[in-house]
BAPA-718883 format. One record per residue: z, y, x of N, C-alpha, C in turn; residue in one letter. Coordinates in steps of 0.001 Angstrom, whole numbers, padded with zeros to 6 digits, always signed. Example, Ala and Ser with C-alpha at 12.3 -4.5 7.8 and 13.67 -1.06 7.14 Angstrom:
BEGIN
+007800-005690+013190+007800-004500+012300+007800-003300+013200A;+007080-002250+012850+007140-001060+013670+007870+000030+012900S;
END
This chain:
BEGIN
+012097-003219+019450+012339-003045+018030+011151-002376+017339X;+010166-001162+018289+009706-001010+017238+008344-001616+017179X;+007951-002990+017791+007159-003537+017691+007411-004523+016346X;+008935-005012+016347+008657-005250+015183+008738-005038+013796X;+008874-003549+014027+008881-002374+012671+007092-002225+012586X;+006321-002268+013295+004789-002154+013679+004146-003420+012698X;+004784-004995+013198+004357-006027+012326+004990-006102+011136X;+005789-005560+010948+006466-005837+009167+005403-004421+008553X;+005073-003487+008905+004225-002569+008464+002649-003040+008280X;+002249-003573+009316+001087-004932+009008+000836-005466+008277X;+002085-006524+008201+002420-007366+007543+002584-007158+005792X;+002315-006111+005835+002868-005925+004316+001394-005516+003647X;+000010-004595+004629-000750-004161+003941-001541-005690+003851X;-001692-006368+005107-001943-007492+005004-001963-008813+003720X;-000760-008452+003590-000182-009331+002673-000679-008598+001119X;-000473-007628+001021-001467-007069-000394-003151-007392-000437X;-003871-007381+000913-004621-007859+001110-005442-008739+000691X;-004718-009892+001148-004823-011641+001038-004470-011707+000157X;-003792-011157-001296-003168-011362-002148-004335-011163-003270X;-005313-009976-002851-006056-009535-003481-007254-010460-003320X;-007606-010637-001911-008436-011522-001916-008721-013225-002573X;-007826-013015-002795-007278-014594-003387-007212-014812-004997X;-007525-013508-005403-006861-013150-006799-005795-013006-007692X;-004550-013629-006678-003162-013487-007231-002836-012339-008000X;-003199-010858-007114-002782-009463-007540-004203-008471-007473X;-004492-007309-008222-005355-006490-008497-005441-005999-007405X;-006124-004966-007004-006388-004146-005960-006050-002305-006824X;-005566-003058-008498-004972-001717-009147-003074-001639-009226X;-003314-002976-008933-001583-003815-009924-000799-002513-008499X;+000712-002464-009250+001649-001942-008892+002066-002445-007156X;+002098-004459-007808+002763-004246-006271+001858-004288-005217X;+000831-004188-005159-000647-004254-004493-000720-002543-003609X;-000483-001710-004458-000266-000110-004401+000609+000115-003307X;+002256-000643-003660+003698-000353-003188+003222-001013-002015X;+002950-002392-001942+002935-002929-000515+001734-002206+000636X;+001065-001575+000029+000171-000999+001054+001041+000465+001299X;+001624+001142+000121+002382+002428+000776+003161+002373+001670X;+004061+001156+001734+005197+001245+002689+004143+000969+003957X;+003598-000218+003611+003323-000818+005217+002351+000694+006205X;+001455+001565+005186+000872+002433+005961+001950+003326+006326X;+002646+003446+005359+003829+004644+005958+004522+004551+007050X;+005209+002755+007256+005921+003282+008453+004664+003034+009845X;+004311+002496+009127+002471+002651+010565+001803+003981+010656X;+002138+004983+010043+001793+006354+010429+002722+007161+010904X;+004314+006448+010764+005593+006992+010968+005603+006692+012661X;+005218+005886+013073+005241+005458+014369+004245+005693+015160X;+002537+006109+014586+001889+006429+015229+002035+007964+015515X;+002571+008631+014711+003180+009582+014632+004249+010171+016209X;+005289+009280+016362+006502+009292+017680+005357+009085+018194X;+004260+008402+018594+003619+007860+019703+002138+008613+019819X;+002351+010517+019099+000975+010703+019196-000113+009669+019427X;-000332+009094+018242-001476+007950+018091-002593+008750+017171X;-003422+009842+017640-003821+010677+016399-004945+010046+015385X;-005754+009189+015822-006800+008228+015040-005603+007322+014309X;-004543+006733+014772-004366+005696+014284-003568+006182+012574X;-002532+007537+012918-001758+008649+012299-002487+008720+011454X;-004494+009378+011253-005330+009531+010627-005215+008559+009458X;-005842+007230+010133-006151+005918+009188-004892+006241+008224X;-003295+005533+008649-002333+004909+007981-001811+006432+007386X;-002317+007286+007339-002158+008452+006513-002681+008798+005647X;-004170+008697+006309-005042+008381+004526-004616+007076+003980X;-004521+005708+004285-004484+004871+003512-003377+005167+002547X;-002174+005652+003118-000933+005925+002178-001336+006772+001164X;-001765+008118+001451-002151+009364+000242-003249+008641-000612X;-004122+007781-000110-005093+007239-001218-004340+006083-002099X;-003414+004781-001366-002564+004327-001725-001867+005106-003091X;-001200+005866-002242-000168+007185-003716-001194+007748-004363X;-002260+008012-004754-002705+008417-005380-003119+007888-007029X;-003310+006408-006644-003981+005418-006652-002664+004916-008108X;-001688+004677-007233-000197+004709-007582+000290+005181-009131X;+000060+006726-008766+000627+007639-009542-000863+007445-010923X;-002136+007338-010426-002712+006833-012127-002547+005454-012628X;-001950+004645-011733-001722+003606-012508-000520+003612-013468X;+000215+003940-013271+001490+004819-013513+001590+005698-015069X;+000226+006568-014921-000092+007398-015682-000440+007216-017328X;-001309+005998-016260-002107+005482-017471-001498+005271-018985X;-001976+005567-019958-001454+004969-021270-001304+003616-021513X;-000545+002957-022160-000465+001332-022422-000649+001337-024265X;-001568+000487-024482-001479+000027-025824-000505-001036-025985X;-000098-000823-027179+001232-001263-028158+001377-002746-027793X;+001994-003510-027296+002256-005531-026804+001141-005344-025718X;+000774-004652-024927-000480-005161-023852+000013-004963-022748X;-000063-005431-021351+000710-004960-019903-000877-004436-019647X;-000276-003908-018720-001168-002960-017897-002046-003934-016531X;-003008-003888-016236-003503-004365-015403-002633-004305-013913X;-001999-006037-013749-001008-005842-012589+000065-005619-012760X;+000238-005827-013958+002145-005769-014471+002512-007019-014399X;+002745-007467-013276+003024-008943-012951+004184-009092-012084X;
END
């Protein structure tokens, strides 16, 4: 099971990824942000049970830079009829 809690956590930064690369979604947009928080989270949640301490490192920063990232997009002001870069 928790191998495949490991690939859906992959699978998700992945998938923001390729999404970005492709141009579908920003590398600012919301769900670009969300899909990389979860997928690093539960990939630091598990490297975590499995003293993985490099790996814990990575998918720990990626999440806090992820949330960071997050919370100014978030922040940001919106002018009056305009979406926000990634309000899609």
């Amino acid at each position: 099971m928790e191998q495949v809690i490991q690939v859906l956590g992959s699978l998700l930064i992945l998938t923001a990824f390729a999404a970005a690369q492709r141009g579908a979604i920003a590398p600012t947009s919301k769900s670009y942000l969300l899909l990389n928080i979860v997928g690093s989270t539960i990939l630091a949640l598990l490297a975590a049970l499995e003293t993985q301490l490099g790996f814990l490192l990575l998918e720990t920063g990626w999440a806090l830079v992820s949330g960071r990232s997050l919370i100014k997009v978030l922040r940001r002001p919106r002018a009056a009829g305009t979406l926000r870069t990634g309000d899609h």
